[in-house]
C-alpha positions in Angstrom: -47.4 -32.4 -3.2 -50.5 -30.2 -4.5 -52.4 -31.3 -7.3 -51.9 -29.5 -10.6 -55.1 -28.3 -12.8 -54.5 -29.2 -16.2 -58.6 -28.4 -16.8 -57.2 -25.6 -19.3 -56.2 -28.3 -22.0 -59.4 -30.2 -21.0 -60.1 -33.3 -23.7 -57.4 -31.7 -25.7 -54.7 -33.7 -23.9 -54.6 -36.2 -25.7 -55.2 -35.6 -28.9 -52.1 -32.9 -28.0 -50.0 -35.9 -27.0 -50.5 -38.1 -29.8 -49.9 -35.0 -32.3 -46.4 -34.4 -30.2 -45.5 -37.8 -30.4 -46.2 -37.9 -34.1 -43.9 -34.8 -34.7 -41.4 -35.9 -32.4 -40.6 -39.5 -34.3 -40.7 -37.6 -38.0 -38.4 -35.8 -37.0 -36.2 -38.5 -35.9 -36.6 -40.4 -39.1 -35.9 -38.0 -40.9 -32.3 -37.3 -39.3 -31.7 -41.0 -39.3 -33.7 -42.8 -42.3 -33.2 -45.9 -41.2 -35.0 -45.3 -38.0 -38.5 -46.6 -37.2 -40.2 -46.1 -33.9 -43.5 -48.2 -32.5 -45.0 -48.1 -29.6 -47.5 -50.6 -28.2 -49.4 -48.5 -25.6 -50.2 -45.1 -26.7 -51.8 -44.3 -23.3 -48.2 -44.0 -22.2 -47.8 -40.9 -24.0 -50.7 -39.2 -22.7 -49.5 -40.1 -19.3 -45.6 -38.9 -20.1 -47.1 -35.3 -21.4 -49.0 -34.8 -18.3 -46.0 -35.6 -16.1 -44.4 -33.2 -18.2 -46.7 -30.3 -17.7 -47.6 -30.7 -13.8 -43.1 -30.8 -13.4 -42.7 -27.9 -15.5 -45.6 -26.0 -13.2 -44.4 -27.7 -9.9 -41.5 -25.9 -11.3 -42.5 -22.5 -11.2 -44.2 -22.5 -8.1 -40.7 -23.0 -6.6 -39.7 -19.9 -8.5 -40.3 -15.9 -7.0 -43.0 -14.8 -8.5 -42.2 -14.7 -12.4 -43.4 -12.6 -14.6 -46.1 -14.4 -17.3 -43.8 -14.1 -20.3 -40.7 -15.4 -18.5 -43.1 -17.9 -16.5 -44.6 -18.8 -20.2 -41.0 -19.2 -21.9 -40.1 -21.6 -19.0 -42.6 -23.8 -19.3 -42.6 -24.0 -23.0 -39.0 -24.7 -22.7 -39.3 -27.3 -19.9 -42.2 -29.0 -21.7 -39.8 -29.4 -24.8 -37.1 -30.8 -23.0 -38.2 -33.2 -20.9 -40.6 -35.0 -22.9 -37.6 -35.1 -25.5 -35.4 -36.4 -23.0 -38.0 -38.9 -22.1 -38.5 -39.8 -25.5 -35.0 -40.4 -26.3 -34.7 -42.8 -23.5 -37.6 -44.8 -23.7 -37.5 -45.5 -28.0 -34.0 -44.4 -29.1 -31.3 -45.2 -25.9 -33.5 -48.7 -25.3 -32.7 -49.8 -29.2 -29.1 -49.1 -28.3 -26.1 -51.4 -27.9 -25.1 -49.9 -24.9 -28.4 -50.8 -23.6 -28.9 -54.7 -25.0 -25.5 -55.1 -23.1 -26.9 -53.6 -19.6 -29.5 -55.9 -19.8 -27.4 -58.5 -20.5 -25.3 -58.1 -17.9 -28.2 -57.2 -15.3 -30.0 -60.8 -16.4 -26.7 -62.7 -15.8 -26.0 -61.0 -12.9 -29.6 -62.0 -11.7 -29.2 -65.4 -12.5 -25.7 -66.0 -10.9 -27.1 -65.0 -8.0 -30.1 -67.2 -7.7 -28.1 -70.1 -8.4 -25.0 -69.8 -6.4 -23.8 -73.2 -7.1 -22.8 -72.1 -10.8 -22.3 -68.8 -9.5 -19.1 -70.9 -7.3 -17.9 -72.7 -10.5 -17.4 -69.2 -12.5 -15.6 -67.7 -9.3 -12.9 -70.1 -9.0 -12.5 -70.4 -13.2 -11.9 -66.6 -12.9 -9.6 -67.2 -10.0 -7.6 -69.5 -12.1 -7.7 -67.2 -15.2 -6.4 -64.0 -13.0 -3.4 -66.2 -12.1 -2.5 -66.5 -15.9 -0.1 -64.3 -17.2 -2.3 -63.9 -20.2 -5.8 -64.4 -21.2 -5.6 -63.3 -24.8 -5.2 -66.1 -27.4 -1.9 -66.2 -28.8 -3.2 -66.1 -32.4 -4.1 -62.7 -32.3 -7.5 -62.7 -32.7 -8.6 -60.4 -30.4 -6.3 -57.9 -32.0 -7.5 -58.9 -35.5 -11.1 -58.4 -34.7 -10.9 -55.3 -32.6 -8.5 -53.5 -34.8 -5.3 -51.3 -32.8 -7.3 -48.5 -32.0 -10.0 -50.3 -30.8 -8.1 -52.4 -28.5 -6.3 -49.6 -27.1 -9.5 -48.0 -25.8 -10.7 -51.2 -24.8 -7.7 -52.1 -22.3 -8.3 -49.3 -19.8 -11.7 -50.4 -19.8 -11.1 -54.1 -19.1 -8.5 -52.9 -16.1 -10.4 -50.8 -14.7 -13.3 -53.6 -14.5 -10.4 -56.4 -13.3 -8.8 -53.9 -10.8 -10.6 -54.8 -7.7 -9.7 -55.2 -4.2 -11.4 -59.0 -3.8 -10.9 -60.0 -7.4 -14.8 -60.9 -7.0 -16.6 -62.2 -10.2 -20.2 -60.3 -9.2 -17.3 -57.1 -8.0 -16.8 -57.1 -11.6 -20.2 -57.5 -13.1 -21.2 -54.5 -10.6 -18.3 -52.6 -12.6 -19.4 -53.2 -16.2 -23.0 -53.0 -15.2 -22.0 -49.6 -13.6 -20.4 -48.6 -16.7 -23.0 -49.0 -19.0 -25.8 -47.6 -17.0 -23.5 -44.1 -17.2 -23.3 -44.9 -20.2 -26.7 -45.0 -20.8 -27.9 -41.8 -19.3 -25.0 -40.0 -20.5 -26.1 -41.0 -24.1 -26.1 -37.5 -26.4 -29.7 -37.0 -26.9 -30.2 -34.6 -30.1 -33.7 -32.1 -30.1 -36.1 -33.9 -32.0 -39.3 -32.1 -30.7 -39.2 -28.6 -32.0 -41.4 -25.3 -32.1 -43.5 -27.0 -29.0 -45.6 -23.3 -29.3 -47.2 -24.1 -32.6 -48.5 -26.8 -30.9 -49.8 -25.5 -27.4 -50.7 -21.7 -27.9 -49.4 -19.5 -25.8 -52.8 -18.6 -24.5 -53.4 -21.7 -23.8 -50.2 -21.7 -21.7 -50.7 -18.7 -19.8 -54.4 -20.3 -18.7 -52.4 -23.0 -17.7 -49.9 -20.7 -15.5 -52.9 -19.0 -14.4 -54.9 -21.5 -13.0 -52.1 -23.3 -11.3 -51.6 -20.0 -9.3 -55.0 -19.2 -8.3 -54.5 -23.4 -7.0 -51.7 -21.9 -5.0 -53.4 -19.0 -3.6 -56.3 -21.0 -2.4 -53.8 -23.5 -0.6 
């Protein structure tokens, strides 16, 4: 992999981050008030913009020749999305439920496996529970608590988890944590970093473009 020149933007970078970042989290709070984002290394942001730049100009190299304007749109537009996309993971997806519960699961999982004498105990209680006919209280509880519609997304969920060959405990955790790392990637991320050009020229991006080719023509 050849090294990418990001001299153009020189001590700019990360003064350029830090103003990105700034944008990017105002304009979260301000779709959803009750939203606060901190982060406790801001060095990380410097180093997540100049990922962003060298993919977006690894990316054109791959590409035939473009011309500067349509090279210029695609990185501009790559920039945006990715370090969006990276953004939403790392300070919105991580606050998420979906998330707490992966971790959850992942830490359990962890554990049960380092002590396998527990791990035993669990197995043959769930065993015995799959040869109840019924594992819901008779109360109603569940029901009360869920709600109908609730619990009628829920069961294909909980089948599909139960529904293995072995009828393995750490089968099933593998399921549900499975689930909820799709669920985590496939999270909606909205567009929270917008007009990326008023914040690196386009001058400044065709420089870019341009010395990362001369780069390539000397290789």
């Amino acid at each position: 992999m050849r090294d990418i020149d990001l001299s153009p933007l020189a001590a700019g970078l990360e003064n350029l981050a830090f103003r990105l970042f700034r944008a990017w989290t105002a304009e979260v709070e301000k779709r959803h008030p009750p939203q606060k984002i901190t982060i406790l290394d801001e060095g990380l942001l410097v180093l997540d913009l100049k990922e962003s730049l060298s993919d977006a100009l690894r990316g054109l190299a791959e590409k035939q020749d473009p011309g500067l304007g349509f090279a210029a749109g695609f990185f501009l537009g790559y920039v945006e999305s990715s370090l969006n996309k990276h953004w939403c993971h790392e300070y919105l997806d991580k606050q998420s439920n979906e998330y707490k519960m992966l971790l959850a699961l992942q830490a359990t999982n962890r554990y049960l496996m380092e002590h396998r004498g527990i791990a035993q105990e669990i197995q043959e209680s769930f065993q015995e529970a799959l040869q109840k006919d019924c594992n819901f209280p008779a109360d109603g509880r569940i029901a009360s608590t869920l709600g109908a519609t609730e619990m009628q997304m829920e069961m294909p969920r909980l089948a599909r988890i139960l529904n293995v060959l072995d009828s393995n405990v750490f089968v099933c955790f593998d399921n549900a944590i499975a689930e909820k790392v799709l669920a985590v990637a496939n999270a909606p991320c909205e567009s929270y970093l917008l007009d990326l050009e008023s914040f690196l020229p386009i001058e400044t991006v065709k420089l870019l473009i341009e010395a990362n080719r001369l780069e390539a023509d000397d290789v």
